[in-house]
C-alpha positions as CSV (number, residue, x, y, z in Angstrom):
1,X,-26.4,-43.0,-80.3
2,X,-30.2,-41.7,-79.6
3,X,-30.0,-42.6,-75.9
4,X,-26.4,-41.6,-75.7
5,X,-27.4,-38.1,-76.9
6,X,-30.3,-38.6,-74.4
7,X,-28.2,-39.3,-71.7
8,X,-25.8,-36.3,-72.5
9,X,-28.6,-33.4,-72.3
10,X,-30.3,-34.9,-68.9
11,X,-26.5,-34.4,-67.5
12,X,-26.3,-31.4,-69.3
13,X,-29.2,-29.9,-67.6
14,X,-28.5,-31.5,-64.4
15,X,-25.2,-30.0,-64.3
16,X,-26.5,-26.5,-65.4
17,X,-29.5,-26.0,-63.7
18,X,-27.8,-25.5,-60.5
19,X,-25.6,-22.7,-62.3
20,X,-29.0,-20.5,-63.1
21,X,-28.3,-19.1,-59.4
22,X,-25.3,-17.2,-60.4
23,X,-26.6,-14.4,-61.6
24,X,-28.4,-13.8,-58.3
25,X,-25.0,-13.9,-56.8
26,X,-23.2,-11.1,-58.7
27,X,-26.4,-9.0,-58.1
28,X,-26.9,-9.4,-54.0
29,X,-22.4,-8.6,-54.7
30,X,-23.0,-5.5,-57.0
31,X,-25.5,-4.4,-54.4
32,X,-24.0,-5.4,-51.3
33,X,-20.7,-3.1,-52.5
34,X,-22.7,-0.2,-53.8
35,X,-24.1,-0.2,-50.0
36,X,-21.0,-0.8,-48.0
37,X,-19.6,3.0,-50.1
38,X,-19.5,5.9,-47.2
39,X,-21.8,9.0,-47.7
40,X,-19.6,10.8,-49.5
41,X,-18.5,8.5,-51.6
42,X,-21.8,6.9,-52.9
43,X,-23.3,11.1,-53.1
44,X,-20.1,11.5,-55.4
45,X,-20.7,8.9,-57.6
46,X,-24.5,9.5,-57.5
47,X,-23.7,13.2,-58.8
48,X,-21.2,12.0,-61.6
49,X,-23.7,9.8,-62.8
50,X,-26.3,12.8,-63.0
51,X,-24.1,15.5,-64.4
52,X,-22.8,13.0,-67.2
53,X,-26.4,11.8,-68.1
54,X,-27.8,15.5,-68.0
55,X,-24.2,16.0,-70.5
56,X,-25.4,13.2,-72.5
57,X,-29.1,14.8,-72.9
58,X,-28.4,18.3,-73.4
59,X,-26.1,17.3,-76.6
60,X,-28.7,14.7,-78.0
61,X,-31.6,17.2,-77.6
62,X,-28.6,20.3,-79.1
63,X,-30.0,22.5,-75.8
64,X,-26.3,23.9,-75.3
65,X,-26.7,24.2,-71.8
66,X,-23.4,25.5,-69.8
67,X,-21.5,23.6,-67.5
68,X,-23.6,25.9,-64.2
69,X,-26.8,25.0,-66.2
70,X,-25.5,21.5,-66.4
71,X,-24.9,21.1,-62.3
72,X,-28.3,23.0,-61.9
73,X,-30.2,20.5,-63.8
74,X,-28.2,17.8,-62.5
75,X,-28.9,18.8,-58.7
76,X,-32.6,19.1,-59.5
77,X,-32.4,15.0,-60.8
78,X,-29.9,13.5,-58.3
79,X,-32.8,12.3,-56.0
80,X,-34.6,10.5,-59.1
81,X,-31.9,9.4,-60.4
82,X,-31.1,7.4,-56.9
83,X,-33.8,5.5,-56.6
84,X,-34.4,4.8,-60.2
85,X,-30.7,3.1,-59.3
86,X,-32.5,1.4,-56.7
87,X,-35.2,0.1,-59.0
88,X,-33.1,-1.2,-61.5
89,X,-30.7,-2.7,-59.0
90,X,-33.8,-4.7,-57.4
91,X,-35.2,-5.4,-60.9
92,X,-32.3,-6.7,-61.7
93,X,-31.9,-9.5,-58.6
94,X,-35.4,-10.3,-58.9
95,X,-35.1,-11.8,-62.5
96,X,-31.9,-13.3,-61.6
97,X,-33.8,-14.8,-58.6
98,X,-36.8,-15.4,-60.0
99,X,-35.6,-16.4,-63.4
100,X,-33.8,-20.2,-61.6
101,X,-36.4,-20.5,-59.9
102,X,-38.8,-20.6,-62.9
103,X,-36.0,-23.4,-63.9
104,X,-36.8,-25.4,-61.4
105,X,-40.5,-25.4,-62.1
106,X,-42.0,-23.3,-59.5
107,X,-45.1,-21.1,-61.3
108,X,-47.7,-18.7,-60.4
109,X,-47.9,-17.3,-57.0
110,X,-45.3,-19.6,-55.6
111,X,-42.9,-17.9,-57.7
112,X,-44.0,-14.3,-56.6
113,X,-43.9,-15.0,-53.3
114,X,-40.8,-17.4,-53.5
115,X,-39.4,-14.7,-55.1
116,X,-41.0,-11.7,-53.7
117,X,-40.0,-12.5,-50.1
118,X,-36.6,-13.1,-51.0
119,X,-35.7,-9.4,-52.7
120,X,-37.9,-8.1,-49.8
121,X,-35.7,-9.5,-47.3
122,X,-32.7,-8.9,-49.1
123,X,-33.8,-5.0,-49.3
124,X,-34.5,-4.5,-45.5
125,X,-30.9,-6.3,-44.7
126,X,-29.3,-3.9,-47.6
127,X,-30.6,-1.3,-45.2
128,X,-29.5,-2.5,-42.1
129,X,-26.4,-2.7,-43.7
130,X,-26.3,0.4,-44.4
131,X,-26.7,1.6,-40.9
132,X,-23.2,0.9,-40.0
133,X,-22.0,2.7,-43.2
134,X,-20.5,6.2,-42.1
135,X,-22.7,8.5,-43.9
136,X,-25.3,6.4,-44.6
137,X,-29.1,5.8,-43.4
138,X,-31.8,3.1,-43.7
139,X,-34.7,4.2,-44.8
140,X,-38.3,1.7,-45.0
141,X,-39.0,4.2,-48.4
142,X,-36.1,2.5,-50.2
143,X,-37.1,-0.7,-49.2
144,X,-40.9,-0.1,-50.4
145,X,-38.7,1.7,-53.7
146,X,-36.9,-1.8,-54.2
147,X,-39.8,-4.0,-53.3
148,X,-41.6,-2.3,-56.6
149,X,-38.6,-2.7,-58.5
150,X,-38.3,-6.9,-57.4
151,X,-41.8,-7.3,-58.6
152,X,-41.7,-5.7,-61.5
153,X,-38.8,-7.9,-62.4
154,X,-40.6,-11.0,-61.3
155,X,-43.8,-10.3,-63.7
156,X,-41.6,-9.5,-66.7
157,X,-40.3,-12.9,-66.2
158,X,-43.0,-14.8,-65.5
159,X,-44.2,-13.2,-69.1
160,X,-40.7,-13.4,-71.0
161,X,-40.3,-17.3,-69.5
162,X,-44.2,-18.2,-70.4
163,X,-43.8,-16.8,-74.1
164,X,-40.6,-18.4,-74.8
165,X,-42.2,-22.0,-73.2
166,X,-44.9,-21.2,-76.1
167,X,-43.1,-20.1,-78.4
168,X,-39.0,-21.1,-78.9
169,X,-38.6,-23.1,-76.2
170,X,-42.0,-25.5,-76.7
171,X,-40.8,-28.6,-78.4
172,X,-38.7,-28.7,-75.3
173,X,-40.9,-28.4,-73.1
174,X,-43.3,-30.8,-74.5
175,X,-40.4,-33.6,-74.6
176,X,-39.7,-33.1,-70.8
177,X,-43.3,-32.7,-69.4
178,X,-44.6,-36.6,-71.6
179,X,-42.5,-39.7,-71.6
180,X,-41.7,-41.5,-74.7
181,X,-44.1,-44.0,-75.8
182,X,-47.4,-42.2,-74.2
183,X,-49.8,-40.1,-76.1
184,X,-50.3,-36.9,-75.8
185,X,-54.1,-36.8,-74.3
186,X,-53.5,-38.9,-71.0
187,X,-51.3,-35.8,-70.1
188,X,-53.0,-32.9,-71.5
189,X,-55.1,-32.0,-68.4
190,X,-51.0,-31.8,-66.4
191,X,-49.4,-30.5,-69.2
192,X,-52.4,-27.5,-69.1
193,X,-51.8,-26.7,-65.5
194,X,-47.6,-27.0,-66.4
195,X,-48.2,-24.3,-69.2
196,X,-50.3,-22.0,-67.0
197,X,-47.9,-18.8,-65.1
């Protein structure tokens, strides 16, 4: 029964690992659509979400602003509210990229730049894209905008993945990285350099 159960989460994790990369996939989709809107249809939706988010402030902070105070405001944050769409967008894919690739063991710089590279490229095709999008322009600021975002996202899971290995996740971790049988201090020099970010 031991080995049986043994047997069952290798091919559990075997058969899941490979699943990790989904995420990633519904993000480069989410973006990919949000690029391909026309001018006019991505300013529209860009203003909506201003106007209801100013709404939403000026009735938690009881300001009573009128619906021309309202669209005044809400011209005024448009811009900032566009590329902070950007940033989470990009922050977004880059833990869904980085995240798998944590999975499958890759640490430290080889994850940044593993993962780095990837949003990077992913940002300057997003705006080539968008240069056959009626209405629509690259620009190498949004790709600078959405770099910042991807490495932001990288680090905060190098740091949420590292503190879970230490903390929830450790027994794990320890079972996976010594086989059965050994002791523990013929492996602590690897296992040191396997904990490290």
């Amino acid at each position: 029964m031991k080995y049986f159960r043994l047997f069952l989460k290798k091919l559990l994790r075997y058969l899941l690992k490979p699943l990790s990369f989904l995420p990633a996939l519904v993000m480069m989709y989410v973006i990919f659509n949000f690029s391909a809107q026309n001018g006019d249809l991505s300013s529209q939706l860009s203003s909506t979400v201003t106007t209801d988010l100013v709404e939403f402030c000026g009735q938690i902070l009881d300001k009573g602003w009128s619906a021309q105070q309202i669209l005044h405001y809400a011209g005024i944050l448009e811009h900032y509210v566009r590329k902070a769409a950007h940033v989470t967008e990009y922050f977004l894919l880059a833990v869904s990229v980085a995240f798998p690739l944590y999975v499958y063991r890759l640490r430290g710089w080889k994850l940044v730049l593993s993962a780095g590279l990837f949003c990077m490229g992913f940002a300057c095709l997003d705006e080539w894209h968008q240069s056959f999008v009626p209405g629509r322009s690259p620009a190498f600021r949004d790709v600078l905008i959405d770099t910042s975002g991807s490495l932001a996202g990288i680090y905060v899971t190098r740091i949420v993945c590292w503190l879970g290995r230490k903390t929830i996740f450790r027994p794990l971790s320890m079972e996976s990285n010594f086989p059965a049988g050994n002791s523990l201090g013929k492996y602590s020099r690897g296992y040191r350099k396997m904990e490290s970010l």
